[in-house]
N, C-alpha and C positions, 0 to 999 in steps of 0.2 A: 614726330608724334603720330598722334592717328591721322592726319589729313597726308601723312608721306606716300599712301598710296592713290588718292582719292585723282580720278579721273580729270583732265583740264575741259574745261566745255568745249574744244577740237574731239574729244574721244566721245563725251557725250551724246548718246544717242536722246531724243526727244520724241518722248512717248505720245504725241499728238500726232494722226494722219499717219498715213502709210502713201505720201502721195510723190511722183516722181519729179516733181520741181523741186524739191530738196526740202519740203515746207517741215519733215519731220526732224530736220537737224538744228542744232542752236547755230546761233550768229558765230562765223567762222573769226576767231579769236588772230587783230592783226598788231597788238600792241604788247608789247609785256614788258614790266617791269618792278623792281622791289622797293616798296615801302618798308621804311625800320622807323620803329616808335622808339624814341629815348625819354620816356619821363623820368630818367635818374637824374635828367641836366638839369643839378638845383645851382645857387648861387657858390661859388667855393671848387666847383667840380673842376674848374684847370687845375687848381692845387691839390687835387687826388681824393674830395671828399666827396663822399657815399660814395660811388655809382662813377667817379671823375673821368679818369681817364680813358676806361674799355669802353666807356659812353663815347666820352669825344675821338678815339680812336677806329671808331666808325662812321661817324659823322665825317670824316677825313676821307674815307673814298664814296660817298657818296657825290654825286654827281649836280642835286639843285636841291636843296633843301626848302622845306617851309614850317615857318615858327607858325605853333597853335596858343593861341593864349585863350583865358577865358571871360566871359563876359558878364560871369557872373561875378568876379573877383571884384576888389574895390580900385584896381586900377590896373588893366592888362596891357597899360605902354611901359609902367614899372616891369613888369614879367616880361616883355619884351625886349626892356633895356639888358637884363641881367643875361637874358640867353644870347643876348649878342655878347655882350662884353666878353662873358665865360665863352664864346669859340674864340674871340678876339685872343684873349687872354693865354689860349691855350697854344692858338698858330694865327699868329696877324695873317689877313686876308682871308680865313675862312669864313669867317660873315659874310663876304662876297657871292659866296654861291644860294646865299639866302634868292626866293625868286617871291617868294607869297608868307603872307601872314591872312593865317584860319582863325578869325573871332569864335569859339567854339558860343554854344548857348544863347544861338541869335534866337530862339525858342522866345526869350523874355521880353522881344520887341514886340511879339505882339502877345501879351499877358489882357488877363482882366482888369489888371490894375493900374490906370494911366501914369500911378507914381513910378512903377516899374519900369515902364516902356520907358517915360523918359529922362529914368538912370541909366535904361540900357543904350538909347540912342545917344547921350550923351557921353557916353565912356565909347561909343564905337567911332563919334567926331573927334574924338580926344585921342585916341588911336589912331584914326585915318590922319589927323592932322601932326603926331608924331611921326608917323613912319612921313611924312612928306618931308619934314622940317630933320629930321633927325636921320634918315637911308636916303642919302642923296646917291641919285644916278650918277653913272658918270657915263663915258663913251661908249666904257664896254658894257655897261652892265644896264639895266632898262629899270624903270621903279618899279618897286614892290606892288604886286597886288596886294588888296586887303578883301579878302571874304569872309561874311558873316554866313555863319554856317545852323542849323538845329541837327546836328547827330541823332537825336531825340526825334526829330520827324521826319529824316534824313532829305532835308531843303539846302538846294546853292551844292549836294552831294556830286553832281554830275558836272555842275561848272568846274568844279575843285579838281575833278579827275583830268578835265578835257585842259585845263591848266597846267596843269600835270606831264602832263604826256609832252603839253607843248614845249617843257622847260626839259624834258630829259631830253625831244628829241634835239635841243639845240645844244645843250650840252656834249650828247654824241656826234654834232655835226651834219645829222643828219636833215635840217633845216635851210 
């Protein structure tokens, strides 16, 4: 599309100072890696509905995944169960590479309205407390993060990246 030519911030020059410590170049870029968003992974998708399998046929080389549920929904350990079971479903042991679950809409925990926050706090202990009781570690595998995330203010954005990286680089070995 139109971003296939668009400069990496390595090529970027930065229009601030013309000064010789390097102060006019961006941060020299030392990680990289791809995110792919599958919102087609509905309930049914191992069995080929909507979106099924060329969703889950990607999520097959991806290297650490992480489930985003929402916080606004009436129960995002429900949404969470379902996106496990459909990898489960589709190739046992792909849930395994799950590393993190992203509460999208942590925005609502701090709302004007104390009834909201404390739907929202209590659907994120209700969460936290599934992924404990329900994603058990085992030797290989370490327990799930859970972050509560505002997309919306973009808060907990930077923890989620630095997460990120952590889980690719061990997935690559390079850990």
């Amino acid at each position: 599309g139109e971003f296939a030519n668009v400069l990496t911030r390595n090529q970027i020059l930065s229009t601030k100072g013309d000064s010789d410590e390097g102060d006019g170049l961006l941060q020299e870029e030392t990680f990289r890696f791809t995110v792919s968003d599958n919102p087609g992974l509905i309930s049914r998708a191992s069995e080929n509905v909507g979106l099924g399998h060329s969703f889950l046929r990607g999520i097959e080389r991806s290297l650490a995944l992480v489930y985003v549920v929402d916080l606004q929904g009436p129960s995002p350990e429900d949404e969470l169960k379902v996106l496990r079971e459909e990898l489960e479903t589709y190739k046992p042991g792909l849930s395994s590479k799950a590393r993190l679950v992203i509460a999208n809409k942590a925005d609502l925990l701090s709302s004007d309205n104390d009834v909201d926050i404390e739907a929202a706090k209590a659907k994120l202990r209700r969460l936290e407390d599934f992924v404990k009781s329900d994603f058990p570690s085992g030797p290989n595998q370490a327990p799930l993060d859970v972050i509560p995330i505002s997309a919306k203010y973009s808060q907990n954005l930077q923890k989620v990246l630095i997460n990120m990286r952590k889980y690719v680089e061990e997935a690559r070995g390079q850990v």
